[in-house]
N, C-alpha and C positions, 0 to 999 in steps of 0.2 A: 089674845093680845096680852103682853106684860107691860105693865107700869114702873117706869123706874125713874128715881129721884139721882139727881146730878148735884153734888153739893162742890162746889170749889170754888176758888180765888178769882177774880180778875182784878188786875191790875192791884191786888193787896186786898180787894175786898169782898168778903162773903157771898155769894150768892147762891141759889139753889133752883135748877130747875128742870122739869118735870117732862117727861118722852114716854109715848106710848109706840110699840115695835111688836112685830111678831116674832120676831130672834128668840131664844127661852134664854140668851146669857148677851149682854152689854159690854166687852174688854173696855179696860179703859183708854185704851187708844180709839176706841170707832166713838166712845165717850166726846174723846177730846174734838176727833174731828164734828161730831154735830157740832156742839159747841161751837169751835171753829167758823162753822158754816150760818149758826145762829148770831154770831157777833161779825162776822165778816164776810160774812156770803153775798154781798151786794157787788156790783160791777166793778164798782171805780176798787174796793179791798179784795177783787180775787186773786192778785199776785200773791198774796198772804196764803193763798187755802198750799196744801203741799201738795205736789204731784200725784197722780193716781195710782203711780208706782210704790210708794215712798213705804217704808216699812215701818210697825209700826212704832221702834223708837223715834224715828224721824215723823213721825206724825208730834210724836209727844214733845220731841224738841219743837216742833215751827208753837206746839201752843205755846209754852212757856217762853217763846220769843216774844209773843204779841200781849203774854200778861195773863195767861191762863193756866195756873197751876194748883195742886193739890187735889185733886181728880179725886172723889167718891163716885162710884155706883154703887148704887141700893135698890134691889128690886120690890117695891112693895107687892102685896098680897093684893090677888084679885080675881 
């Protein structure tokens, strides 16, 4: 398993947080969509998530529509 640290924005303000994946490498598009799915993954905001299609500029745009930007990944050691 890799442990990777998510540092970026919502809505202006700092926040950091932490996902553990079997993947060996996190883009920061599948980044944004956890994220995405971590702030708006509920019923009534899944209009918000982007299509399963969407590529992944268009994933990075729908985040920074909802207030989600400046995307760090960081794999820590483990």
């Amino acid at each position: 398993m890799h442990l990777y640290t998510l540092e970026y924005l919502f809505n202006g303000e700092p926040r950091t947080q932490t996902f553990e994946f079997k993947q060996p490498q996190l883009p920061v598009h599948e980044a944004a969509m956890h994220l995405l799915q971590l702030h708006f993954g509920d019923g009534e905001n899944s209009l918000i998530m982007p299509n399963a299609d969407a590529t992944p500029e268009e994933i990075l745009e729908q985040a920074e529509l909802v207030g989600l930007t400046r995307i760090e990944v960081a794999e820590q050691p483990g």
